[in-house]
N, C-alpha and C positions, 0 to 999 in steps of 0.2 A: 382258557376257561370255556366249558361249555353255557351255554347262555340256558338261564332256567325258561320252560315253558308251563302255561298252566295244566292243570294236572287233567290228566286226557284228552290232551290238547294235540292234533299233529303236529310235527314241525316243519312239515312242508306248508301244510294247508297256516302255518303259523306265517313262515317265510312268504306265501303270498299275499296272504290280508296285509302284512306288514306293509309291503310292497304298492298293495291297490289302495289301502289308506291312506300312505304318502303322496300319491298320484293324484287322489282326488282333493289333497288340499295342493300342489303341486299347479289344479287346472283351474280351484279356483283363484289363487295367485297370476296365472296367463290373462285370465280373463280382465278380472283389473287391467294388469299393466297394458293391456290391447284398447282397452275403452275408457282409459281416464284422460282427463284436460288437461291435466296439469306434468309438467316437464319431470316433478319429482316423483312424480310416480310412476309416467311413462315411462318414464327413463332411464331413470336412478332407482323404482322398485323398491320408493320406500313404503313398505307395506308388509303386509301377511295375514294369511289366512290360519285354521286349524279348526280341531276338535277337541271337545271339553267335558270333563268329568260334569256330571249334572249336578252331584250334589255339592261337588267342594269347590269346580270352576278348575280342577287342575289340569295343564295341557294334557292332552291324550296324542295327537297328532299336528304339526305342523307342516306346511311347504317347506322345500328345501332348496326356496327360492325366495324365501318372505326373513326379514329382516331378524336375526338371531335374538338380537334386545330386547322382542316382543315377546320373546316365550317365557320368561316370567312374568315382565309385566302383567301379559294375558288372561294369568291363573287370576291376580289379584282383580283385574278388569272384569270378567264372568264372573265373580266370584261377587261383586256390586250390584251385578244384578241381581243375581240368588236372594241378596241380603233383601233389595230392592222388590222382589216379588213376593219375598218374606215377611214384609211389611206390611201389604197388604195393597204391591199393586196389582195382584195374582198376574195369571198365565193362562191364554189358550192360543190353540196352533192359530198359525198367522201374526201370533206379536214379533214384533222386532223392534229391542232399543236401541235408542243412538246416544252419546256423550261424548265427552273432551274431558273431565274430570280429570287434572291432573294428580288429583291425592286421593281417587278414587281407582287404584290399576293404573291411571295415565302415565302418561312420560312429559308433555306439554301442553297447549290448546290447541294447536295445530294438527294433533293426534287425532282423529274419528274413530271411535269406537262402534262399530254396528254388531251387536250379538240376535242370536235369534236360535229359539227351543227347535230340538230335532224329537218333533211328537211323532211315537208310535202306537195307534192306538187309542189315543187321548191321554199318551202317557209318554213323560218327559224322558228319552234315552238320553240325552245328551245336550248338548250344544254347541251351535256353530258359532265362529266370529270371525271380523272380517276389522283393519285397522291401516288404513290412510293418510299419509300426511297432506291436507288440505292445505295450499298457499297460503291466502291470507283469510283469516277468522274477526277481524277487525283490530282493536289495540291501538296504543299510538306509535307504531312502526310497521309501514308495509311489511307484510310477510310474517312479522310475528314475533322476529328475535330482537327486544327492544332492548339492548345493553345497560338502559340507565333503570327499569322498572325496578321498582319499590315493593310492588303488590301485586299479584294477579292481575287486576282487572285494566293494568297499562298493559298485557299483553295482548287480552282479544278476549270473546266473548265467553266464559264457562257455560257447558251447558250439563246439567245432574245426569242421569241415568234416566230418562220419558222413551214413554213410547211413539216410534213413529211409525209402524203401525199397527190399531189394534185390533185383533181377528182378521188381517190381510188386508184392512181398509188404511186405505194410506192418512194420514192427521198433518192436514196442509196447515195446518198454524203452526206446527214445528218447522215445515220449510221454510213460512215466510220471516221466522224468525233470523233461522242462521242466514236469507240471502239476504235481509235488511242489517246483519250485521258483518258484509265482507262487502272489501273494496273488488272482488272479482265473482262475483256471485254465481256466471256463468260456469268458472272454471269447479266450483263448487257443487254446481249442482251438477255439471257431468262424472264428476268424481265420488258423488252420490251414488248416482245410477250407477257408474262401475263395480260399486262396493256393494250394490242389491245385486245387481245381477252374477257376480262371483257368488253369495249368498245361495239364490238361485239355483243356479248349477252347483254346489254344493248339496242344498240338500234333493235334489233328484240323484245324485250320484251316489250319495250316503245310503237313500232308501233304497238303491235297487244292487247297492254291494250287501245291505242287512237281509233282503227279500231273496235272494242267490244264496248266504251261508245260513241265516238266522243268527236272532238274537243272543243266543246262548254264546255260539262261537264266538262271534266278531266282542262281547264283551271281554270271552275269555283271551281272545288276541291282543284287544288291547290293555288288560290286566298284566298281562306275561309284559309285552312294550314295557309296561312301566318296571314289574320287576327286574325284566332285564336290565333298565338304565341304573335302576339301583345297588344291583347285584356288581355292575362295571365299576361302576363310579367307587364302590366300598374297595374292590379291588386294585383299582389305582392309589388310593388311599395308602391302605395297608401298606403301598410297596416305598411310600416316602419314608423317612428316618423318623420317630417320633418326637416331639420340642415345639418352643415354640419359634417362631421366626418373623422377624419385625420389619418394614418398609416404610418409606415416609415420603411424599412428594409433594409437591405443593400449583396452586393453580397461581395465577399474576395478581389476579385483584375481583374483586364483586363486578366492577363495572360503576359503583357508586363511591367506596371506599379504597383511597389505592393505597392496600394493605394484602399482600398475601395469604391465601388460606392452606392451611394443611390438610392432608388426608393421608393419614396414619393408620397402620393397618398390621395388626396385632395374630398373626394366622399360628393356631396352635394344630399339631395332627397328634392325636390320640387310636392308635389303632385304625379302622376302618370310619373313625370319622372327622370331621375337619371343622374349626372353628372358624368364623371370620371375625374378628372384634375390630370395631371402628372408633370405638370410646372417645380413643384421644385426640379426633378429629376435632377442626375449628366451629366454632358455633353457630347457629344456624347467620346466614348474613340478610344485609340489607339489599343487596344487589340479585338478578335473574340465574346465582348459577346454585342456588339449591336444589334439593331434589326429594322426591317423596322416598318411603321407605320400598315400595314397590319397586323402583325405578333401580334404587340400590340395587336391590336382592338382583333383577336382571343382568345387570353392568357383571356382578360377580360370578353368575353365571356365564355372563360368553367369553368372561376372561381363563374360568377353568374349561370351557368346552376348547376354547384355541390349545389348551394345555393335553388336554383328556382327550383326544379327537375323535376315539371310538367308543365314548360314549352316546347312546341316539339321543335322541332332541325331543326329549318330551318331560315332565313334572320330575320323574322317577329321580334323574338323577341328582335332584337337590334334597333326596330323601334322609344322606349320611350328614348331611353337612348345616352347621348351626350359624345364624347369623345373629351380630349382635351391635345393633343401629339404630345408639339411643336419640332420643327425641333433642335432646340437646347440642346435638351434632347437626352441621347443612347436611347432612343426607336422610335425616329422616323429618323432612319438615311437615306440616300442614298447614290449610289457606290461613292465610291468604301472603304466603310467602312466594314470592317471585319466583317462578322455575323455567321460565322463555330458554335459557340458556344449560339445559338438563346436558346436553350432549358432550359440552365441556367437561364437566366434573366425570360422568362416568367414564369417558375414556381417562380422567386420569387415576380414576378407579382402577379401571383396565390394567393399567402400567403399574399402578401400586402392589395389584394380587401376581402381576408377573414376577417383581422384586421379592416379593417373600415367599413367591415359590422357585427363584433362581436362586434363593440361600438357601431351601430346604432340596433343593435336586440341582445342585448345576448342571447337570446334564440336562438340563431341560431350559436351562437360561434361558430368555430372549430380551435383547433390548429393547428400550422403550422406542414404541412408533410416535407418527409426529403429531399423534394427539391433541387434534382442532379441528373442527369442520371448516372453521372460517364459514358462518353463515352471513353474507353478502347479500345485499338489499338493493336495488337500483329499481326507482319508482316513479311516474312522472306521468307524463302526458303525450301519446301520437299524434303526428300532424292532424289528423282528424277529431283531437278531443277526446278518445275513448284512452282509460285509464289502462296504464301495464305496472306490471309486478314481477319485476325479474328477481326471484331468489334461488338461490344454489350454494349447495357447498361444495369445496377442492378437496383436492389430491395431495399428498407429501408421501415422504420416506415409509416405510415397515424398517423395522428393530433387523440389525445382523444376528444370526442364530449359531448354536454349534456347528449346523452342519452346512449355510451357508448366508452370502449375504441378502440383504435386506430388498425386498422389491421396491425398487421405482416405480413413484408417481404413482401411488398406491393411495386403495380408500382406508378408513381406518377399520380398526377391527371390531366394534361395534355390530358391524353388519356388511350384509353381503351385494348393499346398493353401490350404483355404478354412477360416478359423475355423469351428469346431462353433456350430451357432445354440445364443443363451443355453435358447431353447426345450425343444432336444435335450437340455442340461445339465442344468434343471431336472427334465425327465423324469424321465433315469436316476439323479440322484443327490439325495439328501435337503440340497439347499440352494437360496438366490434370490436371484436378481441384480436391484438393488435401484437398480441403476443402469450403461446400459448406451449411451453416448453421446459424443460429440465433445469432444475437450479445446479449451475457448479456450485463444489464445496459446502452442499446443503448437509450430505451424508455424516454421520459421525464417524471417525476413520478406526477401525478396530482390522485385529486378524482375518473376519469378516467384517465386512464394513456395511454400514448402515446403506438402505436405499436411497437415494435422491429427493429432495422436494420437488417443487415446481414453480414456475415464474408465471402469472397471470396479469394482463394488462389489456384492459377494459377505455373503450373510446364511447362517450355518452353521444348517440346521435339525435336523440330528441330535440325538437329546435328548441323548447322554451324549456331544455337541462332539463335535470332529475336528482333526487334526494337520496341521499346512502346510506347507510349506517353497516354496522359489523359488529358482529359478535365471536369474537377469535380468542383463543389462548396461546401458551408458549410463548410469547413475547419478552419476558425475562426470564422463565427457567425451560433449560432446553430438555429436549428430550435426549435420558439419561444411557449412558456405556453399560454392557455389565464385563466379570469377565478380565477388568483390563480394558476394556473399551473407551473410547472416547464419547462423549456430550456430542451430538446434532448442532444444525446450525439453529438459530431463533426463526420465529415467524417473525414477518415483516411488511406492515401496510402503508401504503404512502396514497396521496392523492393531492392533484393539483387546487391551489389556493392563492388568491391573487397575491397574495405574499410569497408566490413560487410554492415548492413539493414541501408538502406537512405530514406528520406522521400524530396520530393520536398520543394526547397523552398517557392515558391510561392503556398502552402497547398495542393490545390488537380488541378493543373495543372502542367504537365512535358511533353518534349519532349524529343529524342536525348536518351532516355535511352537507352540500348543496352544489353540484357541479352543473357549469352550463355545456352547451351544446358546442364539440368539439373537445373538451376538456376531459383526464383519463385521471384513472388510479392502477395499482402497481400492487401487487400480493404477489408477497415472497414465502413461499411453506417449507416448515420445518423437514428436514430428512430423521431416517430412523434414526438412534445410537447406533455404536459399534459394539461388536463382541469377539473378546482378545484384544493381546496385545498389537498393536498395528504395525509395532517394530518387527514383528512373525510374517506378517503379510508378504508374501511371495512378492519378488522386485516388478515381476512381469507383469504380474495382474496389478499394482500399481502404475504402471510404463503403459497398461492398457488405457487405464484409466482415467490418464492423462490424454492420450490419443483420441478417445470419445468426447473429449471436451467433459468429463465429469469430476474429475480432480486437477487442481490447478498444478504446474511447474513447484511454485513457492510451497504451496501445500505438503507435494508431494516428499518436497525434501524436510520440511516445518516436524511433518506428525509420523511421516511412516519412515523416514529417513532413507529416501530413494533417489536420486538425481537422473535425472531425466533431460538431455536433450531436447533442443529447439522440432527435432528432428522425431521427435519421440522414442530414440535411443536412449539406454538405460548407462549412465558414466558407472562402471562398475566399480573402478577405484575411490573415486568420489561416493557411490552409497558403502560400500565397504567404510570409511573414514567416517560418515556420519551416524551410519550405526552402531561405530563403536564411539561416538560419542565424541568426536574430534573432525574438523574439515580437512578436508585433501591438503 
């Protein structure tokens, strides 16, 4: 397909703006992650940058380094403000607001939103923004992810849409507010500054690519972007079979209620466009894994971008496609309903829109990844008295696919952040990982076989201990086969109790733990599904995979029907017998 360009528009000079657009949100994404405090944004990159329609707030441009989940979000996030200056907080050059507003654009409170008008003239071409995951915001759980919240306001602080600052003059009572409500104020406020000064370099880069083409063009560049994504995205469409097609998963429990919730997902394709119906999802809950309806619409976007790949990353391509996310459903809540735990539920969003598009294309199958961040909490006290805040999330399996298996010790598909190295960890914070390595038999065993999880085991060095809490899923439904494939291993938390090793009741969510100094916990993560039957799996590449230590002996012979040698020789008479269903 030739891609549409706007009319009188080059297509070189089309192909470069593209190019320098992505760039400049691309550098203000470096800049953050080089200047922020804090591990998960240094490190891990959870953030992003972009450009925004003025009047509707809809991406124009993102980094192709800033977290996939924010590009909807984003639209609805600028779009608060609009509303917000619409109201009558007006606008001139030099404002810039800040918020957390989960049911506003948000994802959680931990989220920072900084938007700011790109004035030409005295006159609004656009806008920038700029979005941070901030450690801790206050709440009653270091770091943010309180598994047992009820409400909002046991996560951390909400803050509206204000300005911080107005006509370029900074409004120090908005600072003092967010630093008197975080246990790490400093790492805060450097993470502040990184997300102004990304800002910053944004818009000089913005004016002097507008001041090189002019306004005419670069509008009509990024009009064509957007109709390109839409023009792709209808064409992928069009090439699925028409129907509708149904998937169903479900999460372990709230965190309050240990009762399973569903999230069912009703995907009709009609021609060039594509329904998503969530109706017959569970009702909104009492526990942190709701989600605003913003939050929704994103999750289902980077589940069809993983699918769609050459569709670009901006508004356009959620132009064919209908969402339908009623108020009565946990995904489209508002406050003051507990959302700490957003991350959960949309990746199993993620997995649900994989399933109703592996029945509507198998060619496109992919099994479910090990969908959980495991957000970990270890908070305490350094020999000196000055407070830390270790939170992070792990690594598990990716889904085996048609064309092969699933990545190892993989982040999930959410976004394109990078676990903090255990290195960084131990740095900044008074503890040691004691073990930090591949889980055998995590994988789900298929034709192609699911990727690996991982084994993490955490030693508290603090002398006077430290408090933990976790916010995980997959602890009783694994991550699923398609295909013929086989189910992933579960997630798995354990941590020392003078009662010896305990494991949460409610699977992979706990608070109130309390570990002293010397004392460890134990995270065992999910691997992908399989895809295929595993009885098809080539003898070798099981014989392999035993030899790497990532599928056991017993295993081997259990699901793929291979017999394998102490030696890592493949008994050929022996899997011949067991494949056909009989022993030697």
């Amino acid at each position: 397909m030739t891609a549409p360009t706007a009319a009188g528009l080059d297509p070189v000079v089309f192909s470069i703006l593209t190019g320098r657009l992505e760039q400049v949100a691309d550098e203000m994404d470096a800049t953050l992650y080089r200047s922020a405090f804090n591990p998960i944004i240094a490190e891990a990159r959870d953030a992003c940058h972009g450009l925004y329609h003025a009047e509707t707030g809809a991406t124009l441009v993102q980094g192709s380094k800033g977290l996939p989940i924010f590009v909807g979000a984003m639209a609805f996030a600028v779009k608060a403000v609009i509303d917000k200056v619409a109201a009558g907080a007006g606008l001139e050059a030099g404002d810039t607001f800040i918020f957390n507003d989960p049911y506003a654009g948000g994802t959680h409170l931990n989220d920072f939103r900084l938007v700011r008008p790109l004035m030409r003239g005295g006159r609004l071409f656009a806008w920038l923004a700029s979005v941070g995951h901030w450690l801790d915001i206050g709440g009653n759980v270091p770091g943010g992810y309180n598994p047992q919240a009820t409400e909002c306001f046991q996560e951390g602080v909400l803050i509206p849409p204000v300005k911080l600052f107005r006509a370029g003059v900074l409004q120090q009572d908005i600072v003092d507010v967010l630093q008197a409500n975080s246990r790490l104020p400093r790492s805060n406020w450097g993470d502040l500054n990184g997300q102004l000064n990304a800002l910053d370099l944004g818009e000089r880069r913005f004016h002097a690519l507008i001041d090189e083409y002019g306004e005419a063009t670069v509008t009509a560049a990024l009009d064509a972007a957007s109709a390109r994504a839409a023009a792709l995205m209808r064409e992928n469409i069009r090439a699925l079979p028409d129907g509708t097609y149904s998937f169903v998963d479900h999460l372990d429990n709230d965190g309050i209620v240990d009762e399973p919730l569903t999230i069912a997902l009703d995907l009709t394709v009609a021609g060039e466009t594509l329904t998503l119906d969530f109706s017959r999802s569970s009702p909104p809950c009492r526990g942190p894994v709701n989600i605003a309806r913003s939050t929704a619409v994103a999750a289902c976007y980077v589940a069809l971008k993983h699918v769609f790949t050459g569709v670009p990353a901006n508004a356009g391509c959620l132009d064919p496609i209908r969402f339908v996310i009623p108020e009565t459903t946990f995904l489209g809540v508002s406050a003051p309903r507990p959302v700490a735990g957003y991350t959960e539920t949309i990746l199993r969003m993620i997995g649900v829109v994989f399933g109703a598009l592996a029945a509507a294309d198998p060619a496109r199958a992919t099994a479910a990844p090990f969908g959980t961040i495991n957000a970990l909490s270890v908070a305490g006290h350094r020999a000196t008295g000055e407070r830390f805040v270790l939170f992070s999330f792990f690594g598990g399996g990716l889904g085996g696919n048609p064309a092969s298996d699933g990545l190892n010790h993989a982040n999930n598909p959410i976004s394109t952040a990078t676990m903090p190295p255990a290195e960084i960890l131990e740095a900044a914070h008074p503890v040691m990982f004691t073990e930090w390595g591949l889980r055998p038999d995590s994988a789900g065993p298929g034709l192609h076989r699911g990727g690996l999880g991982a084994v993490y085991a955490l030693e508290v060095l603090a002398p006077d201990g430290a408090d933990v809490s976790l916010l995980g899923e997959r602890g009783r439904y694994a991550p699923f086969g398609v295909a013929g494939g086989h189910p992933a291993a579960l997630n798995r938390f354990v941590y020392d109790s003078p009662d010896g090793p305990k494991e949460p009741p409610m699977a992979s969510k706990v608070t109130g733990v309390r570990l002293k100094a010397g004392e460890r916990l134990r995270l065992e993560t999910p691997g992908g599904g399989g895809w295929g039957d595993p009885r098809r799996r080539d003898p070798e590449a099981v014989a392999r995979d035993v030899r790497r230590g990532f599928v056991s002996v017993a295993k081997a012979a259990a699901d793929y029907g291979v017999a394998v040698a102490a030696d890592g020789a493949i008994d050929v008479a022996e899997t011949a017998a067991l494949r056909a269903g009989r022993s030697a």
